[in-house]
Every structure is written in C-alpha cells, then in structure tokens.
Residue frames relative to the residue before (quaternion, step in Angstrom):
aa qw qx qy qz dx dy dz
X 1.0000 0.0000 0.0000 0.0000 0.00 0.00 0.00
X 0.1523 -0.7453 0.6491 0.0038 3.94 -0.42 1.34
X 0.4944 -0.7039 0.5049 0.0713 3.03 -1.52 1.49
X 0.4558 -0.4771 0.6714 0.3373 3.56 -0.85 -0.58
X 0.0142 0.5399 -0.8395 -0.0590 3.49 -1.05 0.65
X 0.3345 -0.6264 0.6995 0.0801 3.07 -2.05 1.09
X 0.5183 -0.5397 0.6154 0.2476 3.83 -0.71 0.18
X 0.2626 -0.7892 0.5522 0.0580 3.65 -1.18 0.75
X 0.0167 0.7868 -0.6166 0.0198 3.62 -0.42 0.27
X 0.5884 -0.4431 0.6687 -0.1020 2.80 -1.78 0.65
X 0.2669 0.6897 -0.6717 -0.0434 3.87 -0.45 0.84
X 0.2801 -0.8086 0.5037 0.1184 3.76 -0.45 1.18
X 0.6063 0.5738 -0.3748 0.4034 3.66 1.48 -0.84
X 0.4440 0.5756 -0.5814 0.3654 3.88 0.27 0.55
X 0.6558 0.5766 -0.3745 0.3120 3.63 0.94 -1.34
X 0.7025 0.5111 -0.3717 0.3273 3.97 1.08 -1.04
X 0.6140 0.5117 -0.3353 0.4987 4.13 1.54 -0.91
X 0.5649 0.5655 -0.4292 0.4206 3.72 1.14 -0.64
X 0.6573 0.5658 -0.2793 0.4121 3.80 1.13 -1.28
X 0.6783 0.5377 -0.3295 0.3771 3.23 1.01 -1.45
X 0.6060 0.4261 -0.3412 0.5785 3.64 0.58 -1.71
X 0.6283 0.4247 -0.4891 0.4309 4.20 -0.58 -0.27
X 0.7886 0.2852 -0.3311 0.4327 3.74 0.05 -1.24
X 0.6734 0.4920 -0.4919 0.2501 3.94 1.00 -0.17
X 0.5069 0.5308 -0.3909 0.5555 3.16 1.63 -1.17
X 0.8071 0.0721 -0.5012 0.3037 3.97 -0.10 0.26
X 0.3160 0.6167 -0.5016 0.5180 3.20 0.54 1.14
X 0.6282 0.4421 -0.3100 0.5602 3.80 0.44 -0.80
X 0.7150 0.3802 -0.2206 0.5437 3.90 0.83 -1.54
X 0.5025 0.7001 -0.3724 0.3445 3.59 0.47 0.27
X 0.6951 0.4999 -0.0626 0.5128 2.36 1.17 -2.21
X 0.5155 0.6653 -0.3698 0.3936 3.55 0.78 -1.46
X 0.9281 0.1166 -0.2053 0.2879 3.56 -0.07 -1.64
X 0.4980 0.5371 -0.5306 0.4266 3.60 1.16 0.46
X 0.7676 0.2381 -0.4633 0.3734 3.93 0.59 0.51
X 0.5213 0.4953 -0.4997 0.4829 3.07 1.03 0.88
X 0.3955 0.6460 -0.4287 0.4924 3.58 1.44 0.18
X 0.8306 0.3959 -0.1399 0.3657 2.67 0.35 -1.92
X 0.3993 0.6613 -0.3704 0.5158 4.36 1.57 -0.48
X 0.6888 0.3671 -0.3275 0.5325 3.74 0.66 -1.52
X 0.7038 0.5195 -0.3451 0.3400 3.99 0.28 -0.49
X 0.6303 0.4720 -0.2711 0.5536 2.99 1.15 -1.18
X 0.6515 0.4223 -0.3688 0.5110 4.06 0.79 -0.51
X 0.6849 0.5024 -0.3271 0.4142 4.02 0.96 -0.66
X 0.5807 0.5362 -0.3203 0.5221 3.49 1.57 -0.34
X 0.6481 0.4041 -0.4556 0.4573 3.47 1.07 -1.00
X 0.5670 0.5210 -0.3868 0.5073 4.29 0.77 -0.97
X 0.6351 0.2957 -0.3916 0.5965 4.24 0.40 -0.10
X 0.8048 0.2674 -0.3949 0.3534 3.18 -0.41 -0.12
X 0.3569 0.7086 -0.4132 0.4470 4.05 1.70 -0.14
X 0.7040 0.4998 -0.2263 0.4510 2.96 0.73 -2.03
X 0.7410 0.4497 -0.3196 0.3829 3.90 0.05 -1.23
X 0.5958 0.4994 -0.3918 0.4920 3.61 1.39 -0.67
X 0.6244 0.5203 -0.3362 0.4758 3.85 0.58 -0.47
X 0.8235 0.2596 -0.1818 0.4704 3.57 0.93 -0.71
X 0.6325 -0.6341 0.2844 0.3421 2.92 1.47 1.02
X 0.6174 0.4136 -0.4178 0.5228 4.18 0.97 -0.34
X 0.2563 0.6668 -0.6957 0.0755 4.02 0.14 0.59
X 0.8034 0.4009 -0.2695 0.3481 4.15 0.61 -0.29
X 0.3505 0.5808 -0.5823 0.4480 3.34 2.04 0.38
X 0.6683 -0.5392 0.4860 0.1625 2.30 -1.87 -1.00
X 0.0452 0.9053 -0.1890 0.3778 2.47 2.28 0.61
X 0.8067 0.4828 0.0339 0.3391 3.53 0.75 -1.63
X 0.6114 0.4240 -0.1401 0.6533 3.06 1.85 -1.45
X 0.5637 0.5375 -0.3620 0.5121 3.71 1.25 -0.49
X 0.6054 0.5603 -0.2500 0.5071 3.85 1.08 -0.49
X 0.6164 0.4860 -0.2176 0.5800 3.16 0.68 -1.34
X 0.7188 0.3315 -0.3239 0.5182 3.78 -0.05 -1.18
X 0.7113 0.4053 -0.4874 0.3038 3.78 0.13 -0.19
X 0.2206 0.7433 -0.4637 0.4287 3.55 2.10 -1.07
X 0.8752 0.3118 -0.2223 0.2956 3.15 -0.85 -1.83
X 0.8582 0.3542 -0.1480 0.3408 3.52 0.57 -0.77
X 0.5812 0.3392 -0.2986 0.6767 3.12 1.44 0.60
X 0.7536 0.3808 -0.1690 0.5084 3.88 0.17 -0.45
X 0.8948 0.2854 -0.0681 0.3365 3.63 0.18 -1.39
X 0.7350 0.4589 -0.2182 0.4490 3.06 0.89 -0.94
X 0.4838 0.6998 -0.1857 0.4917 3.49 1.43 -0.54
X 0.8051 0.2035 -0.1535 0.5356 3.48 0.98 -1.17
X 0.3625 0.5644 -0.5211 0.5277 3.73 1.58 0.36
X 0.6739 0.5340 -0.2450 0.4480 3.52 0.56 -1.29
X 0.6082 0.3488 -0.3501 0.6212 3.88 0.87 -0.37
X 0.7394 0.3925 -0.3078 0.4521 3.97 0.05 -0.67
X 0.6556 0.4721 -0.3766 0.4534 3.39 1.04 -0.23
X 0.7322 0.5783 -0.2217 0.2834 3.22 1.41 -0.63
X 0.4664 0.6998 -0.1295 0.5253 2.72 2.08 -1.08
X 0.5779 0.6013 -0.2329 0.5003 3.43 0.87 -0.97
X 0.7596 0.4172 -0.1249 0.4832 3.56 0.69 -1.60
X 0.5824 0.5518 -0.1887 0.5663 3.54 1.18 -0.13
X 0.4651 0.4765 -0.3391 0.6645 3.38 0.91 -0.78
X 0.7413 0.5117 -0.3281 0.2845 3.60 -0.32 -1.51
X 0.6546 0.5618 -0.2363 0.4472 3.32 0.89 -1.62
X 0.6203 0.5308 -0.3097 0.4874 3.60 0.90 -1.80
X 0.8599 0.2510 -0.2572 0.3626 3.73 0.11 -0.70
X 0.3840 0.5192 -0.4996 0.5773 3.97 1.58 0.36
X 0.6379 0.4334 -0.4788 0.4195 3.74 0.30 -0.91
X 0.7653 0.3902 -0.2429 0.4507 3.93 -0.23 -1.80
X 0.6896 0.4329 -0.4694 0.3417 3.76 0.64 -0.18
X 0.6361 0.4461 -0.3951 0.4902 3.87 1.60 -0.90
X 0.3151 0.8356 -0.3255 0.3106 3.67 1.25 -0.22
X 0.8547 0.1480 0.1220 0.4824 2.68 0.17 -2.16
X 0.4699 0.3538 -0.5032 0.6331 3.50 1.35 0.70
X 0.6135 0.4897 -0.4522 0.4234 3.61 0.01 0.24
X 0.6329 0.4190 -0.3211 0.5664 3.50 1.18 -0.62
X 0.3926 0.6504 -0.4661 0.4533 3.65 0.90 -0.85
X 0.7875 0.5755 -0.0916 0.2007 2.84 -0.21 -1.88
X 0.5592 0.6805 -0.0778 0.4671 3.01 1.40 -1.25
X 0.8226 0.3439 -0.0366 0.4513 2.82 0.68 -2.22
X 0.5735 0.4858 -0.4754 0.4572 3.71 1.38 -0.24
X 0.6433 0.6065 -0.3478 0.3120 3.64 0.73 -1.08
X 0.6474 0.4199 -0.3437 0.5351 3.59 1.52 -0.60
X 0.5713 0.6227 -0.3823 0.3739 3.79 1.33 -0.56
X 0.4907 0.5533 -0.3343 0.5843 3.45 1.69 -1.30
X 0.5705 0.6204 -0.3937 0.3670 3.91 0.12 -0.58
X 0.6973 0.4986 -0.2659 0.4410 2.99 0.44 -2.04
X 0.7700 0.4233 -0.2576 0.4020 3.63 0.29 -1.98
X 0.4565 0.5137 -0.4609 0.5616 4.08 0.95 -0.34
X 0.8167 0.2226 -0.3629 0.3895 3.81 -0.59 -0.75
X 0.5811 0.6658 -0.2616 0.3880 3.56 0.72 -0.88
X 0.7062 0.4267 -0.1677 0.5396 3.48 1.35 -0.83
X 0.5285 0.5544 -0.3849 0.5149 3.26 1.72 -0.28
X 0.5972 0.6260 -0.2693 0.4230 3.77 0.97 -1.39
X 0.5097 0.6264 -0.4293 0.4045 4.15 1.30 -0.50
C-alpha cells in the first residue's frame, strides 16, 4: 500500500506585515509620549511663569532663565530617553526579523531536502 508524499513549504510572507504593524505601533507610542512631554512643559512653563507673576519678576529675565534650565535639565533629557527607546525598539525588531528569516531560511532549505529525498523514495 503506497502513500502520497505531500511537499512542505514554508510561508515566510507573514514576517514583513508582523514588522510593519510593530515598527508603526512604535511609532504611534513614540509619538504619544513626546506630546505628552511636550503638555507637561507647556503646563511647567505656564506654573514658571505663574510663579514670576506672583513675585512680581514676570518681565525680567528671571523666567526665560527657568525655562532655559526646564529644557536642559528636565526636558530635553527625557526627549533624549524616548527618542532613544524608540531607536532600540527599532534595532530589537530589525535584529529578530533578520533572525527569524534566517532561521526560516534554514528551516526551508532542510524542508527542500526532505521533499528532494522523498521524491527519490517514489
């Protein structure tokens, strides 16, 4: 009594829509926490510039000296960490995607094997 041998395959085209939807969603989360960065600044400028109106120095220079320290101690620092995070993400999913096509790859070339000897065995 003689089976049927079936051929194997490999479908590798899932790995590029899995990559895409991942790098937008971190793209979308990216995007998210620099304007919620930027809301907390825009609300810490309005609370510096409150303060300078209460002590009377809102037209020195007092405020923009705040503000410039804001950015360079507080803000720019955590753009720089979301920006980084972001790039990392990126990298993390370029690595596991050339990865796992490489294993793919791998795993058809032994699958191509299998369906070569197997066709010999007819």
């Amino acid at each position: 009594m003689e089976t049927e041998q079936q051929n194997i395959t490999l479908d590798v085209s899932a790995i590029d829509p899995f990559v895409s939807k991942y790098r937008d969603m971190l793209t979308r989360s990216k995007d998210a926490q620099i304007m919620q960065l930027q809301q907390q600044r825009e609300n810490d400028f309005a609370t510096i510039m409150g303060e300078a109106n209460k002590a009377g120095m809102a037209y020195s220079n007092f405020p923009t000296h705040t503000k410039m320290q804001y950015d360079a101690q507080t803000y720019n620092p955590n753009l720089l960490k979301i920006q980084t995070s972001y790039q990392t993400g990126l990298d993390d999913i370029r690595n596991k995607g050339v990865e796992l096509a490489n294993y793919l790859k791998n795993a058809q070339e032994s699958i191509d094997d299998y369906n070569y000897y197997t066709s010999l065995l007819k």
